[in-house]
C-alpha positions, -999 to 999 in steps of 0.1 A, spaced: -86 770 798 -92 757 765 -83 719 777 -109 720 808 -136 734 783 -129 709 762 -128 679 788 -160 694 803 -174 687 771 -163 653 768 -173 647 801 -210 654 791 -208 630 758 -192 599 780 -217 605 808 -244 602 781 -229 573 767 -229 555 803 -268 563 803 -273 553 776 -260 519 787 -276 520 821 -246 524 841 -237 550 863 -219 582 846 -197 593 877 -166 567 870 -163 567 832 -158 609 838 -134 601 863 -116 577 839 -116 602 815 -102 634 836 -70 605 847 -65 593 813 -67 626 798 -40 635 826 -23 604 826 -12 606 788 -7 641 789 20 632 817 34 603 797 35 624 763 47 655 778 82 622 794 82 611 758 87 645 737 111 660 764 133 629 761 130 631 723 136 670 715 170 680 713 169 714 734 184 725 768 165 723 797 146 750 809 134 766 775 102 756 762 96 726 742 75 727 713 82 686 710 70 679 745 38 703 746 30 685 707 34 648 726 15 656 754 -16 669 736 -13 638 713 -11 614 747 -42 633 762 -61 626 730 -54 590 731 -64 591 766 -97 601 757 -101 581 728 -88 551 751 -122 560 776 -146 566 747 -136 527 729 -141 517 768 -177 532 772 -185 524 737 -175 486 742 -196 484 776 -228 458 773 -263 476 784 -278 464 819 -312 470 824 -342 448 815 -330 439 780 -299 433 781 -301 390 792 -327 389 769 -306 384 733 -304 348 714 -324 317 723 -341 312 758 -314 289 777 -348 264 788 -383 270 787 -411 248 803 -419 214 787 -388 217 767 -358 192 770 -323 199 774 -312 187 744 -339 179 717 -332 143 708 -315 138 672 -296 169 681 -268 150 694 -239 139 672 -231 106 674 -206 86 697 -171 81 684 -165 47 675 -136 27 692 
């Protein structure tokens, strides 16, 4: 119970995040429910195959793993929403216009010159 409260949570902060960027929030919460899972799954492989027990008791190894390979999951979609570029009106608009009327291709002088042979 504690897990879904928790990825409901971080649903509402990545969703925000896409908004923030102009995108749509829908995927990135997706992304972050299946990597959540996803390296819960994998964790959960990794500590049974690590722990010495018998099968069928319960492994403290395995349920430690897993919450570490949710948590990288998560942190895996929040470096992915964080690294996104905005879209919207402002986002072509950084550095120097690529041409503007009246204004050459490349400003003579600007050139280096020719290698000699």
């Amino acid at each position: 119970m504690l897990e879904i409260l928790l990825l409901i949570w971080l649903g509402r902060k990545i969703a925000a995040m896409a908004r923030e960027k102009g995108r749509g929030p829908t995927g990135y919460v997706f992304m972050l429910v299946g990597l959540w899972v996803g390296g819960e799954i994998c964790g959960m492989i990794v500590g049974s195959m690590l722990s010495p027990g018998r099968p069928g008791d319960f492994n403290g190894m395995a349920y430690i793993f897993a919450l570490i390979g949710a948590a990288a999951g998560a942190t895996a979609t929040f470096l992915i929403v964080k690294s996104l570029s905005p879209l919207g009106a402002m986002s072509g608009a950084r550095g120097f216009p690529m041409s503007a009327p009246g204004m050459p291709y490349q400003p003579p002088g600007t050139m280096p010159p020719p290698p000699r042979t």
